[in-house]
TORPA-4810 file (N, C-alpha, C, O; in nm, 3 decimals):
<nodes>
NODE_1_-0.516_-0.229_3.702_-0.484_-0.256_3.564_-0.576_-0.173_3.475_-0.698_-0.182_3.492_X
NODE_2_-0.538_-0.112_3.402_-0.609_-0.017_3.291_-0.590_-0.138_3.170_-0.491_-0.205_3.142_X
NODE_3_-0.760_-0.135_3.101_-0.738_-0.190_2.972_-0.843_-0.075_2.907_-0.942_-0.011_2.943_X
NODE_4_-0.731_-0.095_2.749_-0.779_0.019_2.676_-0.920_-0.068_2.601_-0.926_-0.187_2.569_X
NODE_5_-1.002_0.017_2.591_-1.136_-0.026_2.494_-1.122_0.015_2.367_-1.037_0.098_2.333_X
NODE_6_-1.206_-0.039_2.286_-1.196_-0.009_2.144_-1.091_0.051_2.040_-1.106_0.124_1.943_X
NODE_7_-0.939_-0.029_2.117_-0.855_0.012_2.026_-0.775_-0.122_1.986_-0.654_-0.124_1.967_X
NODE_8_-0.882_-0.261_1.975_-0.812_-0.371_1.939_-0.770_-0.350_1.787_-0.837_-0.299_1.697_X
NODE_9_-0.620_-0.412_1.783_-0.573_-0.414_1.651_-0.503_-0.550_1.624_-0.430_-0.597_1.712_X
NODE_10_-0.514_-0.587_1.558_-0.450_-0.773_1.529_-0.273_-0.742_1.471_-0.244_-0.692_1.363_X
NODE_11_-0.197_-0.779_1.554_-0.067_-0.777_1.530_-0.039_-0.872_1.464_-0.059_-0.985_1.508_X
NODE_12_0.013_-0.851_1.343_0.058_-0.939_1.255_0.181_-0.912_1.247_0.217_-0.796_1.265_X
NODE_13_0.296_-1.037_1.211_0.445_-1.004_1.155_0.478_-0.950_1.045_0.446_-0.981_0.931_X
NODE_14_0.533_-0.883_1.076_0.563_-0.803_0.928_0.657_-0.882_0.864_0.756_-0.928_0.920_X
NODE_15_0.617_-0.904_0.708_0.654_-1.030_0.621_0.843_-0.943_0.622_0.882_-0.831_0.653_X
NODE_16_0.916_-1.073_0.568_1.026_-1.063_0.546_1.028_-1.000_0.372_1.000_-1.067_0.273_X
NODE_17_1.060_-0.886_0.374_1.049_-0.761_0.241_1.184_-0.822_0.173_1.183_-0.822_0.050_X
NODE_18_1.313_-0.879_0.247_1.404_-0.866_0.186_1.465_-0.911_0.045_1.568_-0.867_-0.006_X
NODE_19_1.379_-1.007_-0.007_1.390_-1.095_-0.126_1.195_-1.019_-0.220_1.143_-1.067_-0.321_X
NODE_20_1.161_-0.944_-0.167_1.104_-0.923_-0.245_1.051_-0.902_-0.369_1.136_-0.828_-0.417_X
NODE_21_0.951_-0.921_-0.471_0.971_-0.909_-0.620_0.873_-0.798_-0.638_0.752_-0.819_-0.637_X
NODE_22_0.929_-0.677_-0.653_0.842_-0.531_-0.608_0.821_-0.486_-0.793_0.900_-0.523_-0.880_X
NODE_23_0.731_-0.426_-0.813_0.652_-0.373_-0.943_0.594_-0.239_-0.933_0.544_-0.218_-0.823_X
NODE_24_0.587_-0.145_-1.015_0.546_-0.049_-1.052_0.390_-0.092_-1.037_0.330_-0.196_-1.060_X
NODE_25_0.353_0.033_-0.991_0.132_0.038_-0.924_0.129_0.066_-1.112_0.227_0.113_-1.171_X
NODE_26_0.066_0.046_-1.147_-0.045_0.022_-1.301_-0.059_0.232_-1.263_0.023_0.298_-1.327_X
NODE_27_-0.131_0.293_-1.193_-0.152_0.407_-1.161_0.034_0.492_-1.125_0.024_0.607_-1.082_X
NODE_28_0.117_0.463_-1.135_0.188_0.526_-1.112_0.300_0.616_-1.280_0.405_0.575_-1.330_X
NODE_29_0.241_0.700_-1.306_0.301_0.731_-1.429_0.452_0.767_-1.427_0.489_0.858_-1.500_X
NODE_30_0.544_0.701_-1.347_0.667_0.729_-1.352_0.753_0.821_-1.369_0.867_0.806_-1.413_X
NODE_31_0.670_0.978_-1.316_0.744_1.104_-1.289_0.809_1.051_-1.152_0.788_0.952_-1.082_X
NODE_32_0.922_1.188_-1.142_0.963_1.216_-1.039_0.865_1.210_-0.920_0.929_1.185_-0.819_X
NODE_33_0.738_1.224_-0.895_0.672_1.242_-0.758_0.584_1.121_-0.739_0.560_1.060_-0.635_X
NODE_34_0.548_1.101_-0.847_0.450_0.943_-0.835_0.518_0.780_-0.905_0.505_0.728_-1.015_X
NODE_35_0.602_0.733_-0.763_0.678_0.625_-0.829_0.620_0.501_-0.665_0.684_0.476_-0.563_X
NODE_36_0.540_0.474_-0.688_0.440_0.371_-0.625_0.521_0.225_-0.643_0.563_0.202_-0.756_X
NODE_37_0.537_0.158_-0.573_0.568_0.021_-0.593_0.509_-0.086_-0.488_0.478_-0.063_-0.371_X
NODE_38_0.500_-0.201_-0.551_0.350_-0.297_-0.467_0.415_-0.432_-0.505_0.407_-0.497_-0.609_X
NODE_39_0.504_-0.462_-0.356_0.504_-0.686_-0.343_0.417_-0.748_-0.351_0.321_-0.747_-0.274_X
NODE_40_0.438_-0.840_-0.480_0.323_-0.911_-0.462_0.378_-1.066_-0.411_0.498_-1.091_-0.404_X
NODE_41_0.261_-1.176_-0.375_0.280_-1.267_-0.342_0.300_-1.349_-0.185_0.328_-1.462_-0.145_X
NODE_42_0.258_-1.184_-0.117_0.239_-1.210_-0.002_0.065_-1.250_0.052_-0.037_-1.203_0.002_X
NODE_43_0.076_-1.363_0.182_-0.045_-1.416_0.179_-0.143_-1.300_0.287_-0.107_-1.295_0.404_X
NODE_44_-0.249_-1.221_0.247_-0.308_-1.152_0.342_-0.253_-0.977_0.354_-0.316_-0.892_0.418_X
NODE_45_-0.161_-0.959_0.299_-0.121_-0.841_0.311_-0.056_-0.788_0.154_-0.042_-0.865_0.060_X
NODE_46_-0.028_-0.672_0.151_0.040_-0.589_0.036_0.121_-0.545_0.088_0.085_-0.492_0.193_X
NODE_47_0.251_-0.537_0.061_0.361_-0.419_0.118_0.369_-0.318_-0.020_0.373_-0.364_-0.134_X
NODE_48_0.370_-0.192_0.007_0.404_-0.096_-0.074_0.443_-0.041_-0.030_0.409_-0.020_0.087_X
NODE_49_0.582_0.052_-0.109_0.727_0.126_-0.088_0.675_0.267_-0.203_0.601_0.250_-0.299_X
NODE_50_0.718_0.362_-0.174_0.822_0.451_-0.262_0.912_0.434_-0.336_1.015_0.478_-0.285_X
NODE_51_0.934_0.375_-0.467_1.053_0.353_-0.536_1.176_0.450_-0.520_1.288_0.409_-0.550_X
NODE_52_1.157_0.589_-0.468_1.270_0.672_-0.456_1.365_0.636_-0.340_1.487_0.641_-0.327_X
NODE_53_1.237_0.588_-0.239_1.324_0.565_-0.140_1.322_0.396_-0.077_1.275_0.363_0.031_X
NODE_54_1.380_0.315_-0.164_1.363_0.143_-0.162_1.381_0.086_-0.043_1.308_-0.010_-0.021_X
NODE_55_1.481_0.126_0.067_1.553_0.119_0.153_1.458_0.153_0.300_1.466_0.101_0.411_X
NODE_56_1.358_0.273_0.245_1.278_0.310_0.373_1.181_0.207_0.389_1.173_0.102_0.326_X
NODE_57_1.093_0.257_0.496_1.012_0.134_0.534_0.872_0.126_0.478_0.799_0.225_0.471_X
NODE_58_0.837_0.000_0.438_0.732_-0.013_0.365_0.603_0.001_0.484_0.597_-0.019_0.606_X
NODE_59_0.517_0.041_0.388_0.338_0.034_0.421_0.337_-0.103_0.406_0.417_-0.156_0.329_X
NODE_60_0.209_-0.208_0.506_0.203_-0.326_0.486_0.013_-0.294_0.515_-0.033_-0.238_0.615_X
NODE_61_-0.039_-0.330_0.437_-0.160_-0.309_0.444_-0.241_-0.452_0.387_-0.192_-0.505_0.288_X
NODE_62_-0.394_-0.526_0.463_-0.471_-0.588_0.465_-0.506_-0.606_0.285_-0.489_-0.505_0.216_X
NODE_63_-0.538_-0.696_0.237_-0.564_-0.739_0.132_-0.689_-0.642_0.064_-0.695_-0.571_-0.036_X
NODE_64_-0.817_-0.688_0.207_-0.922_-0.557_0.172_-0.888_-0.451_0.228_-0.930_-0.382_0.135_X
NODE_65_-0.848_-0.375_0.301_-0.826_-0.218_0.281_-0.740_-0.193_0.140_-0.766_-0.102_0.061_X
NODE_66_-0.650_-0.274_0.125_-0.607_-0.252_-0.024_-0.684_-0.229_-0.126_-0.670_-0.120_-0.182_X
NODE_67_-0.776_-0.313_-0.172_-0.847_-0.351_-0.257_-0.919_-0.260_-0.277_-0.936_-0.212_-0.390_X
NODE_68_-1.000_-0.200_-0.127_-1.103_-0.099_-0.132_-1.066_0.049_-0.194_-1.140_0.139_-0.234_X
NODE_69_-0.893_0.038_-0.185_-0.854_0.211_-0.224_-0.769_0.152_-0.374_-0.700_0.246_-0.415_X
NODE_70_-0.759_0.073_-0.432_-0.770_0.042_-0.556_-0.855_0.070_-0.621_-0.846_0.118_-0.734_X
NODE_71_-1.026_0.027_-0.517_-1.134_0.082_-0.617_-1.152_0.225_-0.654_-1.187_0.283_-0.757_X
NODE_72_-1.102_0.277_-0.481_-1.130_0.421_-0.523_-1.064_0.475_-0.597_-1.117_0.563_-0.665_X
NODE_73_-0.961_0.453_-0.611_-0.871_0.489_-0.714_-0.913_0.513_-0.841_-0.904_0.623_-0.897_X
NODE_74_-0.965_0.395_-0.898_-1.027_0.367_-1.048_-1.137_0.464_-1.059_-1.147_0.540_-1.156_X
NODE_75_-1.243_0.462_-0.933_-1.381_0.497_-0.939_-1.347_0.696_-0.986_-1.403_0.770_-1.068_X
NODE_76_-1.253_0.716_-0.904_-1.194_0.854_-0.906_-1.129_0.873_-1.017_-1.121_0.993_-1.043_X
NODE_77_-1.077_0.801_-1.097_-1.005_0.801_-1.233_-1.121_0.801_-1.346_-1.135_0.882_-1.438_X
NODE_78_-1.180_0.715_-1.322_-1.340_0.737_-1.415_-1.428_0.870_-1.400_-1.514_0.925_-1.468_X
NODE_79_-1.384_0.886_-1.319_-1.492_1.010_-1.294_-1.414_1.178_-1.344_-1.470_1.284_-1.372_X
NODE_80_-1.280_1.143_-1.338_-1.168_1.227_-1.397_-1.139_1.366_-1.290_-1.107_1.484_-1.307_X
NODE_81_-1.168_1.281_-1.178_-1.103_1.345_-1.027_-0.991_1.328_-1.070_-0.941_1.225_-1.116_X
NODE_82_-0.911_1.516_-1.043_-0.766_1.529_-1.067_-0.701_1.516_-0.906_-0.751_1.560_-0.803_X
NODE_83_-0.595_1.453_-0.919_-0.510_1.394_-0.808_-0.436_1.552_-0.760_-0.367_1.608_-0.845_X
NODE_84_-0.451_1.609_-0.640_-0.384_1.678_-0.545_-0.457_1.822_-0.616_-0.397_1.928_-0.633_X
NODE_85_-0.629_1.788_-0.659_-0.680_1.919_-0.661_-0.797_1.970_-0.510_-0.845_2.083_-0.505_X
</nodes>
């Protein structure tokens, strides 16, 4: 029996998206290339989609890894780090 080391990951169910109540990211200025959208109301996780493409499959990401690239986000917006330089 082979067991893999240091690649534990906690399988969680991926929430039911289908009744979702999805919102525009606060950071997403509603061009054509940056259209961000973020479920809220889920317990422990964030799902975020692509508004272009509603239908494809969402990112489901941890409350804090969320949180932490929210900050960076801001921290990088304060600092007037330009996005895709």
């Amino acid at each position: 029996m082979h067991v893999r080391r240091g690649c534990h990951r906690s399988h969680r169910a991926t929430p039911d998206l289908s009744t979702a109540a999805w919102r525009k990211s606060s950071y997403s200025d509603g061009g054509d290339n940056n259209c961000v959208e973020v479920g809220d109301g889920y317990t422990g996780v964030v799902p975020v989609r692509d508004s272009k493409t509603p239908a494809a499959r969402s990112l489901i990401f941890g409350w804090s890894p969320w949180g932490s690239f929210v900050e960076a986000v801001k921290s990088s917006s304060a600092r007037g780090v330009r996005q895709g330089a």
